[in-house]
MARTITOR-388352 format. One record per residue (C-alpha): residue number from 1; x, y, z. Coordinates in Angstrom, 1 decimal. Last residue first. Example, Ala and Ser with C-alpha at 12.3 -4.5 7.8 and 13.67 -1.06 7.14 Angstrom:
<r><seq>2</seq><X>13.7</X><Y>-1.1</Y><Z>7.1</Z></r>
<r><seq>1</seq><X>12.3</X><Y>-4.5</Y><Z>7.8</Z></r>
end
This chain:
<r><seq>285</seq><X>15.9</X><Y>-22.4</Y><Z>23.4</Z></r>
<r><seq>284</seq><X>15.9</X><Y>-23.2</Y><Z>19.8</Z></r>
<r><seq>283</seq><X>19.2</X><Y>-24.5</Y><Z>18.4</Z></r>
<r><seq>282</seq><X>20.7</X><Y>-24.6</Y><Z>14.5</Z></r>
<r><seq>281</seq><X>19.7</X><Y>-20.9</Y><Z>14.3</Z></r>
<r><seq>280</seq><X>21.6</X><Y>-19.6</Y><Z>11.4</Z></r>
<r><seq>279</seq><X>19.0</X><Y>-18.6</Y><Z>8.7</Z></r>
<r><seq>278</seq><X>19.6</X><Y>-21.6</Y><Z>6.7</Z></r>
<r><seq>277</seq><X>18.9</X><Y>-23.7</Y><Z>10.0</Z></r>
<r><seq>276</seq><X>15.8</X><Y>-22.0</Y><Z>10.9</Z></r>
<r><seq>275</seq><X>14.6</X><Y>-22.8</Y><Z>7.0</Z></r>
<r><seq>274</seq><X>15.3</X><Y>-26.5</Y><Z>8.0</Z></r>
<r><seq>273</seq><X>13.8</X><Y>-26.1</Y><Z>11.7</Z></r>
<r><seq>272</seq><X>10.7</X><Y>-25.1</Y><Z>9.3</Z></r>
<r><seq>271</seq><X>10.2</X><Y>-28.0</Y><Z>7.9</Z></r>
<r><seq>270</seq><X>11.4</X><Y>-30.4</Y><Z>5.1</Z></r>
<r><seq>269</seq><X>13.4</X><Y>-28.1</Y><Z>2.8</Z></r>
<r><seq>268</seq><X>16.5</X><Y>-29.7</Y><Z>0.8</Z></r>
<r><seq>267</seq><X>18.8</X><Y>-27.3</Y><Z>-0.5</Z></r>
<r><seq>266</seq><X>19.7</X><Y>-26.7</Y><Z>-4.1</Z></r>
<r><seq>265</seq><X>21.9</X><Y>-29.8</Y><Z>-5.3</Z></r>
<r><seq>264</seq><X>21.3</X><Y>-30.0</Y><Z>-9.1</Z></r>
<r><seq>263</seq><X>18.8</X><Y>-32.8</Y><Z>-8.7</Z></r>
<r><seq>262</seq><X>17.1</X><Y>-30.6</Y><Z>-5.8</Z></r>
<r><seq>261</seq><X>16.7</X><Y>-28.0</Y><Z>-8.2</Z></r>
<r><seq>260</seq><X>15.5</X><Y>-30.3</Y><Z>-11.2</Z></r>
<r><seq>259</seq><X>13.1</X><Y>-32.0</Y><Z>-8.1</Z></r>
<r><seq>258</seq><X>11.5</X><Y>-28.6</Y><Z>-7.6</Z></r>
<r><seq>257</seq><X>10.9</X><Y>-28.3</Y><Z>-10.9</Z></r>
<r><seq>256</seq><X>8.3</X><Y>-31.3</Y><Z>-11.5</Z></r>
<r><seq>255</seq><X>6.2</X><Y>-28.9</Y><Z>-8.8</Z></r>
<r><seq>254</seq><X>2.8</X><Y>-28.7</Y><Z>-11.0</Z></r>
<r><seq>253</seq><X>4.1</X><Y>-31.7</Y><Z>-13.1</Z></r>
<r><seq>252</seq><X>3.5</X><Y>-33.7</Y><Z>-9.5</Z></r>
<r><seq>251</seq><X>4.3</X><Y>-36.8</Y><Z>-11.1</Z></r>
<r><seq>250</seq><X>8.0</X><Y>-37.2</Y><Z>-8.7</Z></r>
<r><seq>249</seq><X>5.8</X><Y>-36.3</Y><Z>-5.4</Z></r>
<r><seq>248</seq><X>7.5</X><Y>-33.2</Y><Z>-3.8</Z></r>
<r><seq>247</seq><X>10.7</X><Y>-32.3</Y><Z>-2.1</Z></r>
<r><seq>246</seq><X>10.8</X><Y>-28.7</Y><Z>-1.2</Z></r>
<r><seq>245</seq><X>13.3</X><Y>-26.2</Y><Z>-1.9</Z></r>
<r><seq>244</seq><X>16.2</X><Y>-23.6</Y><Z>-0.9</Z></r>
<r><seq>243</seq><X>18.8</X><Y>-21.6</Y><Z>-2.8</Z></r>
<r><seq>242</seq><X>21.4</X><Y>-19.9</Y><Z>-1.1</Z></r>
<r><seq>241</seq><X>22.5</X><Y>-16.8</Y><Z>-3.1</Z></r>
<r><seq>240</seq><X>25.2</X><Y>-16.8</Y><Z>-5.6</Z></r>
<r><seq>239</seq><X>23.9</X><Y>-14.3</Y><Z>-7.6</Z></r>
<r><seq>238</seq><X>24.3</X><Y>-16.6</Y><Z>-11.1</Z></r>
<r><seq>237</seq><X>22.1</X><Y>-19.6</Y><Z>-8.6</Z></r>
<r><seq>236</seq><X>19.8</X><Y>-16.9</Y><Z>-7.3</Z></r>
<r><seq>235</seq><X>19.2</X><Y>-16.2</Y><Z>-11.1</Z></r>
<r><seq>234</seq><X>18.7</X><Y>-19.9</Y><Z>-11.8</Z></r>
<r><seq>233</seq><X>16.1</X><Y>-19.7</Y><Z>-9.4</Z></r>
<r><seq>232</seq><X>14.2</X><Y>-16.6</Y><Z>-10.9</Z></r>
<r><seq>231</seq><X>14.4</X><Y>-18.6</Y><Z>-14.4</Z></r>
<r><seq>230</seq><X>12.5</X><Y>-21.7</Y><Z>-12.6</Z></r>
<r><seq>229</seq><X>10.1</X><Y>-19.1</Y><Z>-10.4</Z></r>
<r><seq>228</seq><X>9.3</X><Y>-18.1</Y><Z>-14.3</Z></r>
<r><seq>227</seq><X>8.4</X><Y>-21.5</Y><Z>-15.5</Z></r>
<r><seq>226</seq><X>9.2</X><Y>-24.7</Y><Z>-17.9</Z></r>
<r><seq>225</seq><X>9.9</X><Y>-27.3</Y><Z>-15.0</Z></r>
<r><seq>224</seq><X>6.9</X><Y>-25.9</Y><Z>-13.3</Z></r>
<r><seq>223</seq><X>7.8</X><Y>-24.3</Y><Z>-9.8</Z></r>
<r><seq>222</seq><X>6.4</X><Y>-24.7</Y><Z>-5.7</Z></r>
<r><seq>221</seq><X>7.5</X><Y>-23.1</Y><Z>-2.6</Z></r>
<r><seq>220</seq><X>11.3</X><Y>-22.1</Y><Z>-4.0</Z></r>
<r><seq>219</seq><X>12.6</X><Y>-20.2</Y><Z>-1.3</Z></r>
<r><seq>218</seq><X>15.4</X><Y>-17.9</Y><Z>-2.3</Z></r>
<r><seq>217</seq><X>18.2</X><Y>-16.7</Y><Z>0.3</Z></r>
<r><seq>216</seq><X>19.4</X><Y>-13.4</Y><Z>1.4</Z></r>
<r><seq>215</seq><X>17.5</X><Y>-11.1</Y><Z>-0.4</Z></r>
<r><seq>214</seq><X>17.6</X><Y>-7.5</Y><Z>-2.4</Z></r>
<r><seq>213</seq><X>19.5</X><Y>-9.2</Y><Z>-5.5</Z></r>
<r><seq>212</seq><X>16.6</X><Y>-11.8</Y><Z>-6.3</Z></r>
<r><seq>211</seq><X>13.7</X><Y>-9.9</Y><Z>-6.2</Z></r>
<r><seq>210</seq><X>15.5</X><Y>-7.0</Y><Z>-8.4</Z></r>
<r><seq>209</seq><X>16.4</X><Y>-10.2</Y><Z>-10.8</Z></r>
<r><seq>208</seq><X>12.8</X><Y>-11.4</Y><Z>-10.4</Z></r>
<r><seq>207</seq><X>11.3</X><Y>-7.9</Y><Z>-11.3</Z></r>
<r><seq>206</seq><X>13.4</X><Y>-7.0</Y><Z>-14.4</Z></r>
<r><seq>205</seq><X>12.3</X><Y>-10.7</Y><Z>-15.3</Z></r>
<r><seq>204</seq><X>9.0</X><Y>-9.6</Y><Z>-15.0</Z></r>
<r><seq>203</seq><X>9.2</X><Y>-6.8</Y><Z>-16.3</Z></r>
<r><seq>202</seq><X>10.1</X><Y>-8.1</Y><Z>-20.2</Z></r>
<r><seq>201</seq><X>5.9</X><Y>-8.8</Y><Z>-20.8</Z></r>
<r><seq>200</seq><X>5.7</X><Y>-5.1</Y><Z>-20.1</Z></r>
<r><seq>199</seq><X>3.4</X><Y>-4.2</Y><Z>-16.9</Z></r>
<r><seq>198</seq><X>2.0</X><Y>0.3</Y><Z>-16.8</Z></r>
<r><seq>197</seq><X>4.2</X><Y>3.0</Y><Z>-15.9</Z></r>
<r><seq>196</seq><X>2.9</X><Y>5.7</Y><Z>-13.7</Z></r>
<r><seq>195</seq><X>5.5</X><Y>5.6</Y><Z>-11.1</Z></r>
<r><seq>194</seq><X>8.8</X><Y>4.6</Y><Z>-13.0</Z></r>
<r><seq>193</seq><X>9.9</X><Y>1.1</Y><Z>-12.9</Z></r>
<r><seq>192</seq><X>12.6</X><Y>-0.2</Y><Z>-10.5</Z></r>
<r><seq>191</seq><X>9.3</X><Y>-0.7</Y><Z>-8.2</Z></r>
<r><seq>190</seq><X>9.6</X><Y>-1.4</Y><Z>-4.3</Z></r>
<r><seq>189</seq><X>6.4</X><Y>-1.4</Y><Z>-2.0</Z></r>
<r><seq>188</seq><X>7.2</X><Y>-1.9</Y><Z>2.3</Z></r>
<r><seq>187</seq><X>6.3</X><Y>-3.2</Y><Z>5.3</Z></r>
<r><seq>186</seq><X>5.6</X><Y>-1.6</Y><Z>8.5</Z></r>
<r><seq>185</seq><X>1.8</X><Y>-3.3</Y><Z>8.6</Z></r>
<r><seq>184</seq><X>0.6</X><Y>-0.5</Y><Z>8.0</Z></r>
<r><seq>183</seq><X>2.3</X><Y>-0.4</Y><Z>4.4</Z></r>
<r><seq>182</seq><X>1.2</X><Y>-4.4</Y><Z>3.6</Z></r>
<r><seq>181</seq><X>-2.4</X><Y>-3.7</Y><Z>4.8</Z></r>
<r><seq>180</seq><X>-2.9</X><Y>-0.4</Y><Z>2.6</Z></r>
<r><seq>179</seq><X>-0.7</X><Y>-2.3</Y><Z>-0.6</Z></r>
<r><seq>178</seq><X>-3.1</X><Y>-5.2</Y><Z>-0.4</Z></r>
<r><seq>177</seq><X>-6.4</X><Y>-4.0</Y><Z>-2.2</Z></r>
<r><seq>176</seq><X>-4.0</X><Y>-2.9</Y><Z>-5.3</Z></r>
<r><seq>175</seq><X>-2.7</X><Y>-6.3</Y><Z>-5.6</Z></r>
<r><seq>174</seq><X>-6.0</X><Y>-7.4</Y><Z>-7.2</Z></r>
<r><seq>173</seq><X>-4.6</X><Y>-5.2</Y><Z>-10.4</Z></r>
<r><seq>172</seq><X>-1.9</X><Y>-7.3</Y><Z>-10.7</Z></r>
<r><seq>171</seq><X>0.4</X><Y>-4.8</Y><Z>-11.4</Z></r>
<r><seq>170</seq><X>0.1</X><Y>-1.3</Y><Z>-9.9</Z></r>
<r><seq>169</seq><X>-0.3</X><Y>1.4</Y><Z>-11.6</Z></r>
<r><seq>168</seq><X>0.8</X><Y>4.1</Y><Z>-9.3</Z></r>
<r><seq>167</seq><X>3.8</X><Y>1.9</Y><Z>-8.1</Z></r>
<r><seq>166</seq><X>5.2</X><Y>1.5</Y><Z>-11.4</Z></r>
<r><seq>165</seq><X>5.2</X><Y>-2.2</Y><Z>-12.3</Z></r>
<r><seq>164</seq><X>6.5</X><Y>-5.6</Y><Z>-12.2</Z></r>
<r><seq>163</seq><X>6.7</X><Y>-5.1</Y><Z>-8.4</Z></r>
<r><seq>162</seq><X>9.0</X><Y>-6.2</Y><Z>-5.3</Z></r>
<r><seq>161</seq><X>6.6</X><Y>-6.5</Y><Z>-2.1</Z></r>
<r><seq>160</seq><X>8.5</X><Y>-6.5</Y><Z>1.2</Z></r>
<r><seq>159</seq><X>6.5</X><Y>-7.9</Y><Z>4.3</Z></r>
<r><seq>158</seq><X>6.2</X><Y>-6.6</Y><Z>7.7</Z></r>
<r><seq>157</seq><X>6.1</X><Y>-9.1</Y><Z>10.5</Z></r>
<r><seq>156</seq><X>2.8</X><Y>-9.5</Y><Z>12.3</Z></r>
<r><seq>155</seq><X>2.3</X><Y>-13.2</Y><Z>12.0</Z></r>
<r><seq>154</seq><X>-1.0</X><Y>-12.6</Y><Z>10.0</Z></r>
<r><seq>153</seq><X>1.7</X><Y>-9.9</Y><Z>7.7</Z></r>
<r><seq>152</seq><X>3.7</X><Y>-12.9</Y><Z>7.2</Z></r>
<r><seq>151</seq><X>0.9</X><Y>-15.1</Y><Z>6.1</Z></r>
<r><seq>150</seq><X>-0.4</X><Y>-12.7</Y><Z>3.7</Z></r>
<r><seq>149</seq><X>2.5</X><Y>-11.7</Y><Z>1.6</Z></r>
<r><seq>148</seq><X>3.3</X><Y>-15.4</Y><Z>1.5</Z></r>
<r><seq>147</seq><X>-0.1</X><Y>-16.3</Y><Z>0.4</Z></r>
<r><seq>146</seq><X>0.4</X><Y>-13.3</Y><Z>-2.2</Z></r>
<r><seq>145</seq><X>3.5</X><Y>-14.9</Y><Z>-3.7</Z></r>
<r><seq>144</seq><X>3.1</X><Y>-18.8</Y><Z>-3.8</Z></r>
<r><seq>143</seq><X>-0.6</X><Y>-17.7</Y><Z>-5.6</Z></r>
<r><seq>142</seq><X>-1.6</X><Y>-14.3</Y><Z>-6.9</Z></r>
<r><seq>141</seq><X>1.6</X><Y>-12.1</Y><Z>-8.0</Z></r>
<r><seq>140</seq><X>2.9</X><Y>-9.7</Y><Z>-5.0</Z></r>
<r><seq>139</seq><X>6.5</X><Y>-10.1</Y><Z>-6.0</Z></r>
<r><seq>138</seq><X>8.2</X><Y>-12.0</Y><Z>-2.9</Z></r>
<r><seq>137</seq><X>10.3</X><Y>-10.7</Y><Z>0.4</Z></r>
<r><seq>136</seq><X>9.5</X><Y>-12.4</Y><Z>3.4</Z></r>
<r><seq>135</seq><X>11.6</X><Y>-10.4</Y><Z>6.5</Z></r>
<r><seq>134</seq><X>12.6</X><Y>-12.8</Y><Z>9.1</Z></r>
<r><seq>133</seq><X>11.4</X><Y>-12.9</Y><Z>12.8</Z></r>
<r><seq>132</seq><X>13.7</X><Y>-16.1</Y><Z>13.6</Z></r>
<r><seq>131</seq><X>11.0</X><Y>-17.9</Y><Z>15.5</Z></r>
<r><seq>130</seq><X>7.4</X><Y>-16.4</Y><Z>14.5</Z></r>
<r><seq>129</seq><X>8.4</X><Y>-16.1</Y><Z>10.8</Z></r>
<r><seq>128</seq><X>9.6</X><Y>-20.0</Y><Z>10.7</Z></r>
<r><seq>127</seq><X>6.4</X><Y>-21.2</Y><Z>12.5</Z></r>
<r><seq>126</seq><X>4.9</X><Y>-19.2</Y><Z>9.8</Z></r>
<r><seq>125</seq><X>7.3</X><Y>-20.8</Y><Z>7.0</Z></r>
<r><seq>124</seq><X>6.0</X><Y>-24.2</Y><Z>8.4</Z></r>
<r><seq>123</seq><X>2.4</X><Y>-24.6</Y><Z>9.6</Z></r>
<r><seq>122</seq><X>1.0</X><Y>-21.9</Y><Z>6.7</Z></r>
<r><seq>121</seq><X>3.8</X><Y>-22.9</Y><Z>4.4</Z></r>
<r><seq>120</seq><X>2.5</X><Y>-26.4</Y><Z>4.4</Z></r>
<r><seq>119</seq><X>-0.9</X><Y>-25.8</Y><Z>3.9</Z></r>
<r><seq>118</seq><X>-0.2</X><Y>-23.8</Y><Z>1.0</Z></r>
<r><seq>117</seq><X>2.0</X><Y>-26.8</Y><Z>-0.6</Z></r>
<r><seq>116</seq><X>-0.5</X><Y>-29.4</Y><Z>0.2</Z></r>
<r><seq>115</seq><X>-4.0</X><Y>-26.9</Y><Z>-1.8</Z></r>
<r><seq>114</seq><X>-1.4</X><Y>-26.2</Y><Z>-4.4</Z></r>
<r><seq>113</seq><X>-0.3</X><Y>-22.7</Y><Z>-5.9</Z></r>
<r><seq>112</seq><X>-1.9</X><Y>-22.2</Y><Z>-9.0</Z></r>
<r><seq>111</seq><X>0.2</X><Y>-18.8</Y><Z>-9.4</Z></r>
<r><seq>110</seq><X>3.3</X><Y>-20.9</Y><Z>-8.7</Z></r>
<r><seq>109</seq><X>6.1</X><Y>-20.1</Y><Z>-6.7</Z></r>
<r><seq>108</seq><X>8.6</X><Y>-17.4</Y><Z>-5.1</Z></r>
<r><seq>107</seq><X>9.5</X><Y>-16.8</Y><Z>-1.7</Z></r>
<r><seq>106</seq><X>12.2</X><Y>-14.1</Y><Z>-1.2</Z></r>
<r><seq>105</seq><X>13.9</X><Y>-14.5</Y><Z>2.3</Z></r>
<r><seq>104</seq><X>15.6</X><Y>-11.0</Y><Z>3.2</Z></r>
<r><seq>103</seq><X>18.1</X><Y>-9.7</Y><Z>5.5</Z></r>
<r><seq>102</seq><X>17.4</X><Y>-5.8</Y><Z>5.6</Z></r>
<r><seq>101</seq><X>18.8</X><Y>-3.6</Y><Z>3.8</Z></r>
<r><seq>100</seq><X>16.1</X><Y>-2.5</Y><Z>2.2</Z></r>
<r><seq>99</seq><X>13.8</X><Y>-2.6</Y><Z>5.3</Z></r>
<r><seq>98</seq><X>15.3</X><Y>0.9</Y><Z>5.7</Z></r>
<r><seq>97</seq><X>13.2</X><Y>1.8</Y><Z>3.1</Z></r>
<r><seq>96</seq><X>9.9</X><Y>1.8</Y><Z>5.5</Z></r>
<r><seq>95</seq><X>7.2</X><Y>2.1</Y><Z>3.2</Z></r>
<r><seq>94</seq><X>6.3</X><Y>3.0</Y><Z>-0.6</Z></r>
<r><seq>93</seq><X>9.7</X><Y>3.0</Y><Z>-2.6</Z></r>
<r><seq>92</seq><X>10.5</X><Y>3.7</Y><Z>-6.3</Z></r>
<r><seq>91</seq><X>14.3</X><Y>2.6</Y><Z>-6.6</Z></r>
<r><seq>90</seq><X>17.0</X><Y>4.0</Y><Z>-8.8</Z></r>
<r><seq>89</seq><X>20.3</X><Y>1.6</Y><Z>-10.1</Z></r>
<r><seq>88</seq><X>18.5</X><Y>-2.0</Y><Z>-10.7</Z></r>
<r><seq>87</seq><X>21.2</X><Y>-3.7</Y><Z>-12.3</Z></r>
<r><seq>86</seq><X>24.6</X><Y>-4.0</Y><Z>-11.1</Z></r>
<r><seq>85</seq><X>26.0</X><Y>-4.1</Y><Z>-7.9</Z></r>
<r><seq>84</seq><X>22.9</X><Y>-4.0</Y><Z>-6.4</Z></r>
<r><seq>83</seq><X>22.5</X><Y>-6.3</Y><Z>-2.7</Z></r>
<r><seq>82</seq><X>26.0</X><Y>-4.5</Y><Z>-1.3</Z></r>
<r><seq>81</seq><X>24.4</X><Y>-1.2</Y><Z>-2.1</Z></r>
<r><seq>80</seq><X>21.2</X><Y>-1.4</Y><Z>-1.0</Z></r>
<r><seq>79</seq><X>20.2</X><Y>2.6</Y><Z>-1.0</Z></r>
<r><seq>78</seq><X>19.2</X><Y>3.2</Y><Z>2.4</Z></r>
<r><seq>77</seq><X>21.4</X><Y>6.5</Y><Z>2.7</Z></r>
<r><seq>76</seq><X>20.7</X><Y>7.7</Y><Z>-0.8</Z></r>
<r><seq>75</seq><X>23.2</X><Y>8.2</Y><Z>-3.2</Z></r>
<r><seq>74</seq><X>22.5</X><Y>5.5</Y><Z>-5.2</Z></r>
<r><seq>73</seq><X>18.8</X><Y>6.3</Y><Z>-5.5</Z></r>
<r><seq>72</seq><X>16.1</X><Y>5.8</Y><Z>-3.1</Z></r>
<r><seq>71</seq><X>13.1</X><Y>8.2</Y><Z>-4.7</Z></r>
<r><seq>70</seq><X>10.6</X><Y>7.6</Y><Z>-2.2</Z></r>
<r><seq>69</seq><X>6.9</X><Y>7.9</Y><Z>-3.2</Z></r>
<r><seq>68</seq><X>4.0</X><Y>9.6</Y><Z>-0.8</Z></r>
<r><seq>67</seq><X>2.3</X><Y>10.7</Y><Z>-3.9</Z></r>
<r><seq>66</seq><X>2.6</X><Y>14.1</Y><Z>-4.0</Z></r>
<r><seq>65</seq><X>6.3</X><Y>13.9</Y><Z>-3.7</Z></r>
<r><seq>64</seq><X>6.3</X><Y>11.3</Y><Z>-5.9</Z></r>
<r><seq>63</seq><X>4.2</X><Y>13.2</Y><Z>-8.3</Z></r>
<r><seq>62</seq><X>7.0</X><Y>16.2</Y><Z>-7.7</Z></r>
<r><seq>61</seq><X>9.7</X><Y>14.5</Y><Z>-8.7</Z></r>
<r><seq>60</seq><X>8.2</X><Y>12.9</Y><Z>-12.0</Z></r>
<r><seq>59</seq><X>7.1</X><Y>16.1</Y><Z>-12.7</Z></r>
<r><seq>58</seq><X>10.8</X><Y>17.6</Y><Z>-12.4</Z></r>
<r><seq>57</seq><X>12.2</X><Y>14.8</Y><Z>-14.2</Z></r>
<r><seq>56</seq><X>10.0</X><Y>15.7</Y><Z>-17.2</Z></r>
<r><seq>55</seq><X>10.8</X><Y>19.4</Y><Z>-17.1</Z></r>
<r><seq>54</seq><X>14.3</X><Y>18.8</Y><Z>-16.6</Z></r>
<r><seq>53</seq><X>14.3</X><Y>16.4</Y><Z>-19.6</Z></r>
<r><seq>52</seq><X>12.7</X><Y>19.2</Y><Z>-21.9</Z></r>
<r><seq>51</seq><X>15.7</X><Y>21.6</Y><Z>-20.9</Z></r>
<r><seq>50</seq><X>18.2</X><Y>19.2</Y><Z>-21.6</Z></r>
<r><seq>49</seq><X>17.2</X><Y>18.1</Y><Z>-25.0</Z></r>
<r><seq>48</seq><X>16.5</X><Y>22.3</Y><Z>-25.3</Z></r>
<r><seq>47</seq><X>20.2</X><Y>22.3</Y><Z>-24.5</Z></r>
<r><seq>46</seq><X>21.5</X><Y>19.8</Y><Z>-26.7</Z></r>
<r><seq>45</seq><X>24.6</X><Y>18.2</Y><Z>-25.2</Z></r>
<r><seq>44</seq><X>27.1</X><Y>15.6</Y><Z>-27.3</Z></r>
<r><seq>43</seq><X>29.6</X><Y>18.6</Y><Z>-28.4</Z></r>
<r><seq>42</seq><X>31.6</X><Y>18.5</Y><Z>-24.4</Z></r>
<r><seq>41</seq><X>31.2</X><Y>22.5</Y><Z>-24.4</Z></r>
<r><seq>40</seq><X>27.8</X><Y>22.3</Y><Z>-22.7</Z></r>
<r><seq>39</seq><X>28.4</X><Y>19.7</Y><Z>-20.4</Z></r>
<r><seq>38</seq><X>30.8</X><Y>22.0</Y><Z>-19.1</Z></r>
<r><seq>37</seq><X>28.4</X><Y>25.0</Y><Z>-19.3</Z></r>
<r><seq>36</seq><X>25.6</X><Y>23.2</Y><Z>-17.9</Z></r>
<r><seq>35</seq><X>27.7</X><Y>22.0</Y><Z>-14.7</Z></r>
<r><seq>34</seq><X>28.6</X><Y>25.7</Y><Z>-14.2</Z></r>
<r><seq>33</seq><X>25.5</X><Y>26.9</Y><Z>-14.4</Z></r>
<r><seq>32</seq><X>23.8</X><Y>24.0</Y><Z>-11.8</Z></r>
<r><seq>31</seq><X>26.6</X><Y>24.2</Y><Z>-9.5</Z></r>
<r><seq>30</seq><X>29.1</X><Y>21.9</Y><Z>-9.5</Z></r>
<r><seq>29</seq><X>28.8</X><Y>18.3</Y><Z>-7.0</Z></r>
<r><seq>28</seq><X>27.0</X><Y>16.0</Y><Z>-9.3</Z></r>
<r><seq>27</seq><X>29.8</X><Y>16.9</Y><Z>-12.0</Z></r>
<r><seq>26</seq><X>31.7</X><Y>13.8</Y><Z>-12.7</Z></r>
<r><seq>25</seq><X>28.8</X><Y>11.5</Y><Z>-14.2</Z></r>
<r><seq>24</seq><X>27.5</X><Y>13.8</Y><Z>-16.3</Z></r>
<r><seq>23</seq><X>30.3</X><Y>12.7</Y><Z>-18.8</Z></r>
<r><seq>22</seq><X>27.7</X><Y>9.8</Y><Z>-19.4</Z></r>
<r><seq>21</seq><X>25.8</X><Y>12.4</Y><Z>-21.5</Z></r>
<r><seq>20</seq><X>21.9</X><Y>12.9</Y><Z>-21.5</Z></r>
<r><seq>19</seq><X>20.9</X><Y>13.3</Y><Z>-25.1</Z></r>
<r><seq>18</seq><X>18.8</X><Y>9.8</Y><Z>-25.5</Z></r>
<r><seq>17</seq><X>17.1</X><Y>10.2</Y><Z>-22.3</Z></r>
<r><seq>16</seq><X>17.0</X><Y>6.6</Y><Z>-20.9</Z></r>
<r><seq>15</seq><X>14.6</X><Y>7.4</Y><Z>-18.4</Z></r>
<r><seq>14</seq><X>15.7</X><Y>5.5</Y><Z>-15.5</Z></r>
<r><seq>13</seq><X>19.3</X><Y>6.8</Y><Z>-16.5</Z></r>
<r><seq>12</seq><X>18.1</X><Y>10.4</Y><Z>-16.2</Z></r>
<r><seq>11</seq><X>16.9</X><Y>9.1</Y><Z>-13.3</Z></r>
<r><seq>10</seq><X>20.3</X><Y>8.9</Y><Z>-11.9</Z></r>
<r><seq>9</seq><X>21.3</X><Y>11.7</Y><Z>-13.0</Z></r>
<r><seq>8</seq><X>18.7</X><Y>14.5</Y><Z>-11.7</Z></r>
<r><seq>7</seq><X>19.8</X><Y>12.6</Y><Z>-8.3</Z></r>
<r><seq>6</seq><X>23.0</X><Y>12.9</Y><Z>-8.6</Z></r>
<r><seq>5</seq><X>22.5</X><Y>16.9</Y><Z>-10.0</Z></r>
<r><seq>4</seq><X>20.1</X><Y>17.3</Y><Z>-6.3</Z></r>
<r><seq>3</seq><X>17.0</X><Y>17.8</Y><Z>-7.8</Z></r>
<r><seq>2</seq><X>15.1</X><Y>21.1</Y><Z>-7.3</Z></r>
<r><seq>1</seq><X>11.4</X><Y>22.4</Y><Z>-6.6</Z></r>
end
């Protein structure tokens, strides 16, 4: 089995192989001798460095392979480009990775997600689904996350799940049970991680940035003042994407960030004619 050299690059990257020279960049289209010798003659190549990457990128290849894992990389014809300018550069999928390109709405929120904020989103962002037949995009953790997940695969849209983790080790563990439904239900697993790799305190914010680049707009369901759907916002705010909220009672400390976004003019959520409205569909027929 062979990599095409762009390929063999770009997870190079991933890998963060301490020999692998940025020169490589200019020779994706030589052959594989002739590549070696340039490389060779540039004084930063080691050739048994080289060798023992190949091996490794090779295995990684093939478990994807084995595994039913898509290696969209940024040569690859589903690869987001407009959505990751920077950042995430190779993608792990599972699913449909045309859905990639897709116009997104990531909903974030709380693990102790509410009893009046669940209900809500059940009435609201499913009448929402049903009516503009959006994409939710969200990172598969238990509360705000998994109940979106679930209530857009009950309205029988797929969903996107963004992960912490490598898709063969997946994080959290009761997200395992979910990835059969989410995949037949057209939808589809992302990781920026490799495979087999297991959750790092740091992924999470790896995760919310990836979130936050692949969508349209963030949907902020419920947040802490001091939380991570609080540091994912502020991200949408440095990626310029629409931010959305909803009001909530002032000594709710469970949703005391809500108000800072509303405070520092993030849009106001009531219903779901307001989510229709950020979607572009000011008038139902």
């Amino acid at each position: 089995m062979t990599l095409a050299l762009r390929q063999l690059y770009i997870l190079a990257r991933v890998l963060r192989w301490p020999y692998f020279p940025e020169a490589w960049r200019g020779y994706e289209t030589l052959d594989d001798r002739r590549a070696f010798t340039i490389l060779g003659d540039s004084g930063s190549f080691l050739w048994s460095d080289f060798s023992r990457y190949v091996q490794e990128v090779l295995r990684i290849d093939e478990t994807c392979f084995k595994e039913g894992i898509e290696i969209v990389h940024e040569g690859h014809v589903h690869f987001p480009t407009a959505s990751l300018k920077e950042g995430a550069y190779c993608l792990f999928v599972q699913g449909d990775s045309k859905l990639l390109s897709s116009s997104m709405l990531a909903v974030v929120g709380s693990r102790e997600l509410s009893d009046e904020i669940a209900e809500w989103m059940e009435k609201h962002l499913t009448r929402y689904l049903q009516l503009s037949q959006d994409i939710v995009l969200s990172g598969a953790a238990r509360g705000t996350d998994q109940w979106a997940h679930r209530l857009a695969l009950r309205t029988g849209l797929p969903t996107v799940a963004v992960l912490p983790s490598g898709l063969l080790n997946i994080y959290p563990r009761e997200f395992q049970n979910w990835s059969k439904p989410v995949l037949e239900g057209g939808g589809l697993l992302v990781s920026s991680f490799l495979p087999q790799q297991s959750i790092r305190r740091y992924h999470f914010v790896e995760r919310n940035r990836l979130l936050v680049q692949l969508s349209r707009s963030v949907f902020v369901a419920q947040a802490r003042r001091q939380s991570g759907s609080m540091m994912t916002a502020r991200m949408a705010q440095e990626l310029n994407r629409p931010l959305l909220t909803l009001p909530v009672f002032p000594d709710n400390a469970r949703a005391n960030g809500n108000l800072d976004l509303l405070a520092d003019g993030c849009i106001l959520v009531r219903d779901y004619l307001d989510l229709l409205a950020n979607y572009g569909i000011t008038k139902l027929s």
